[in-house]
N, C-alpha and C positions, 0 to 999 in steps of 0.2 A: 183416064183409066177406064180399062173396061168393066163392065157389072158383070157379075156371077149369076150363071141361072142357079139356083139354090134347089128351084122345082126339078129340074132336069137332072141334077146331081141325086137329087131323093129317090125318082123315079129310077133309077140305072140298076141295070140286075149287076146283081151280088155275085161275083164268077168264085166258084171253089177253090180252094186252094189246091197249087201242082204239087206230086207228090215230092221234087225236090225240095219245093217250100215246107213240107210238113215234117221231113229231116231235117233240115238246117233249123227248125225251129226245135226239135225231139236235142238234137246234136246241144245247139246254144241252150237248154236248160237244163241239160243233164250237164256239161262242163261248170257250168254257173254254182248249178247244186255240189258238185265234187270239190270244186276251188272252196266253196263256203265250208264245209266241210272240214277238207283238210285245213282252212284258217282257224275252227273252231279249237279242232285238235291241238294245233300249233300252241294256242293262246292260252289251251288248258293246261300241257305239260311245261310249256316255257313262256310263262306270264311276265309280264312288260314291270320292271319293279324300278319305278321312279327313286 
């Protein structure tokens, strides 16, 4: 196997994120937060009765 430089991985610039990356992330946490959401609602008006 080969060995990791670990120092050379530390060293490496940081590149900013592309602005398609900084919507797909805006995009995946606004869906996330709406699904959660609407499950809350769900679970308030029509609760799970064992």
């Amino acid at each position: 196997m080969s060995q990791i430089d670990l120092k050379a991985e530390q060293d490496a610039a940081v590149e900013p994120l592309l602005p398609i990356e900084k919507k797909l992330i805006g995009w995946s946490l606004g869906i996330g937060i709406v699904f959660l959401i609407v499950l809350i609602a769900i679970n308030h008006f029509l609760p799970i009765k064992i």
